[in-house]
NUGU-563245 format. One record per residue (C-alpha): residue number from 0; residue in one letter; x, y, z. Coordinates in nm, 2 decimals. Layout:
N
   nr  rest       x       y       z
  NUM     A       X       Y       Z
...
END
This chain:
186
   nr  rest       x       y       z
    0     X   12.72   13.01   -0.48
    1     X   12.55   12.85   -0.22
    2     X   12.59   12.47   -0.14
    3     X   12.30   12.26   -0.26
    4     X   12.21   11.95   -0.17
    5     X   12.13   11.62   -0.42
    6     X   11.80   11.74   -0.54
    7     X   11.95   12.13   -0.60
    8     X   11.76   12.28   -0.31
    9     X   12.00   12.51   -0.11
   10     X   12.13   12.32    0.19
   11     X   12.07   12.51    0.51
   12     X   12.33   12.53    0.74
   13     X   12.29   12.44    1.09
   14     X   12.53   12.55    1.40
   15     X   12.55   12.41    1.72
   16     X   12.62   12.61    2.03
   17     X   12.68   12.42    2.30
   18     X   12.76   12.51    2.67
   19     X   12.60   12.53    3.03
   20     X   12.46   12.89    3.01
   21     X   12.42   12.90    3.42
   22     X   12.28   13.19    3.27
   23     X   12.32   13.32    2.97
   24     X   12.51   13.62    2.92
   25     X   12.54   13.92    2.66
   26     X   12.86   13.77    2.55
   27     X   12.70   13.45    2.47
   28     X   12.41   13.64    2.33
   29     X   12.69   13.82    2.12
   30     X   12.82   13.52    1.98
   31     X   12.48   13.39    1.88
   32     X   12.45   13.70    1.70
   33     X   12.77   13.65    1.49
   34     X   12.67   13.26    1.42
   35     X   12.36   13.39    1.25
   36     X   12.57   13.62    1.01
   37     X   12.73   13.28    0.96
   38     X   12.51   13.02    0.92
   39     X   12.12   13.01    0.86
   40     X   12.01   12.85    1.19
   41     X   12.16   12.85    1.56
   42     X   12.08   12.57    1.79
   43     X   12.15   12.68    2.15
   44     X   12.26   12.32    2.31
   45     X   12.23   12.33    2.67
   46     X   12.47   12.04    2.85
   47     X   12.26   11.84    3.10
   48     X   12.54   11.74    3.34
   49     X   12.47   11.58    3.64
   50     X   12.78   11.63    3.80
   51     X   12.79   12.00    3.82
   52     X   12.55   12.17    4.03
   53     X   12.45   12.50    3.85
   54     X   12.18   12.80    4.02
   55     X   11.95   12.76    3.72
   56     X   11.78   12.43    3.66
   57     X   11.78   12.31    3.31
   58     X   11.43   12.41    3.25
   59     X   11.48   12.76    3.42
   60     X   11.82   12.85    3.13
   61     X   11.58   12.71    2.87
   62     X   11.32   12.96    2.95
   63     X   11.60   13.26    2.97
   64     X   11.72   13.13    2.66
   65     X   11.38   13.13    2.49
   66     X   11.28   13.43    2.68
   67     X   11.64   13.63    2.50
   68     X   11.56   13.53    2.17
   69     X   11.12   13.53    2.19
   70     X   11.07   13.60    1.79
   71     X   11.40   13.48    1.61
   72     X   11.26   13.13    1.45
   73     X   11.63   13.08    1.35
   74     X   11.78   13.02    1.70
   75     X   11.63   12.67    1.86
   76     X   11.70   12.60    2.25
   77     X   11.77   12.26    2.36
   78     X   11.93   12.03    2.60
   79     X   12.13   11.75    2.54
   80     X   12.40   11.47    2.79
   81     X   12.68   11.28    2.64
   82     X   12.92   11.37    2.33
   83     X   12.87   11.66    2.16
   84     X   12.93   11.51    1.82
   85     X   12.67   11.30    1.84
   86     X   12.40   11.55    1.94
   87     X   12.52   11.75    1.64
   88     X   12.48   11.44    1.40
   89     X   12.12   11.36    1.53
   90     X   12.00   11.67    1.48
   91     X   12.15   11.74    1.15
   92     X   12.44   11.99    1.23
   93     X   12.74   12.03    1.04
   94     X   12.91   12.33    1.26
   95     X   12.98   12.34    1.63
   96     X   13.05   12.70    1.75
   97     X   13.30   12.85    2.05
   98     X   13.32   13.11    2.15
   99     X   13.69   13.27    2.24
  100     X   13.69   13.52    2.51
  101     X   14.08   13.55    2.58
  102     X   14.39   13.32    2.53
  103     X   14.36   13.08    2.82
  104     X   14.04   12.98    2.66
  105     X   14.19   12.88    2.36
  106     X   14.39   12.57    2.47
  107     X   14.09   12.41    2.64
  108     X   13.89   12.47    2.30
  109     X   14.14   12.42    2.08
  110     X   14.16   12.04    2.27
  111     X   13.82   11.98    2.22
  112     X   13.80   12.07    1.91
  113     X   14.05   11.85    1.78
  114     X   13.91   11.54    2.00
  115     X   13.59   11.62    1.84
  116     X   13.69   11.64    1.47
  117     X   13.85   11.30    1.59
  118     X   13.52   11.18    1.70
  119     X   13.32   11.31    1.41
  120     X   13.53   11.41    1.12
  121     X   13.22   11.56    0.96
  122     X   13.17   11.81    1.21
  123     X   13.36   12.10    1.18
  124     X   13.43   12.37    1.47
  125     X   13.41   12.72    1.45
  126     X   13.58   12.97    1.69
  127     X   13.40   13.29    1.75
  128     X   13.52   13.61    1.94
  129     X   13.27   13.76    2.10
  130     X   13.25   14.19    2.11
  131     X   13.52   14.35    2.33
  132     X   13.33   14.44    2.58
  133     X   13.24   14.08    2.62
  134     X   13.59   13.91    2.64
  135     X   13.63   13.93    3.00
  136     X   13.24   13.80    3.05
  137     X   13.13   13.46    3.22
  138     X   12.88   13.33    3.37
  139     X   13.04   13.28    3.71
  140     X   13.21   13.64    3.71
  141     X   12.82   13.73    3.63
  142     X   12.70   13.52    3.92
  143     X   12.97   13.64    4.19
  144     X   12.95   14.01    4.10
  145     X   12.59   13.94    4.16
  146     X   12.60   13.80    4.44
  147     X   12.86   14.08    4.62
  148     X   12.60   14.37    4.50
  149     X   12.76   14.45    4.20
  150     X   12.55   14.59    3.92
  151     X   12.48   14.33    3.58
  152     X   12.27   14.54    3.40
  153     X   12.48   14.51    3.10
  154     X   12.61   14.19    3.11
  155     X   12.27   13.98    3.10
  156     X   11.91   14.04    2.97
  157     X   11.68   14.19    3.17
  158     X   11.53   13.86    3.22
  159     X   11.81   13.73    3.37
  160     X   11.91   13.98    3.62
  161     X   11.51   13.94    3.74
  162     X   11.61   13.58    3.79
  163     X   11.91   13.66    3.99
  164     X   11.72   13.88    4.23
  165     X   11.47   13.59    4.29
  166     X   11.72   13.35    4.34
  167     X   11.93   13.52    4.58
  168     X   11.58   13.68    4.73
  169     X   11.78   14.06    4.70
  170     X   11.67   14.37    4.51
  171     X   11.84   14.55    4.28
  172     X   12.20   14.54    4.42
  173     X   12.35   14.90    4.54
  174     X   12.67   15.06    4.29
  175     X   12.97   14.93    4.49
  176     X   13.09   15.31    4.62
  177     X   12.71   15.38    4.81
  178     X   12.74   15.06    4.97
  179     X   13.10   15.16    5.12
  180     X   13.04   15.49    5.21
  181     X   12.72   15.35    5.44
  182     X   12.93   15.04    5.59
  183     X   13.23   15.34    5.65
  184     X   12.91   15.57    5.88
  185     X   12.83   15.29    6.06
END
């Protein structure tokens, strides 16, 4: 039975994923999938950190974001600095969701899960796997590939890979084997 709230209406559940999305990838877009089996409404939280230096501005991922999810009124894009926890608590969440690619990810999460909980016992984390074909995926490997000529077709929406090519001022980038065998005639 669902979870109602003090006036018996059914309380809907509200998940934050959180991250830097410098850009979004089909693993991330994978785990967004499985968070709406999960919970009734995802809230893509994009960290505003002035310390990194990322290739998309804030506004630019928000765009991608919205432009990856154009018609699905359950997933909201925003942007938030500072702790986690509190973002969740002001805008009403009750979940946080990770996403667990391979092992070595799991002791950085696991830590900030636990610090969080510790922060904000009312805020619960939930750790997602994302498809196989996704557990390798990042947004950096998707950025390097990228920027050697390697094809990311299917690692990013379409939208994303247009972005790329403006950034970088390229076209499409060559398969990885016609690019050798031209550099080996030359």
């Amino acid at each position: 039975m669902p979870a109602r709230n003090r006036d018996g209406h059914r309380k809907r559940s509200l998940a934050v994923f959180p991250g830097s999305f410098d850009p979004i990838t089909n693993g991330h877009l994978d785990i967004i999938g499985r968070g709406l089996s999960v919970f009734d409404q995802v809230t893509i939280a994009i960290l505003v950190n002035p310390e990194k230096h990322p290739l998309f501005t804030v506004e630019e991922r928000v765009d991608l974001i919205r432009e990856a999810f154009r018609g699905e009124d359950r997933v909201q894009v925003d942007t938030f600095s500072g702790l986690l926890v509190d973002y969740a608590e002001r805008v009403g969440a009750s979940v946080i969701v990770r996403g667990l690619r391979a092992i070595s990810d799991f002791e950085y999460e696991f830590q900030m899960g636990l610090m969080n909980r510790r922060l904000n016992p009312r805020i619960e984390t939930v750790f997602m796997m994302p498809a196989e074909s996704y557990s390798y995926l990042s947004s950096r490997l998707v950025k390097e590939v990228f920027q050697l000529g390697g094809p990311v077709r299917d690692l990013v929406p379409a939208a994303v890979e247009r972005r790329l090519r403006e950034k970088y001022g390229t076209s499409a980038p060559q398969p990885v084997a016609r690019r050798r065998a031209r550099t080996r005639r030359a």
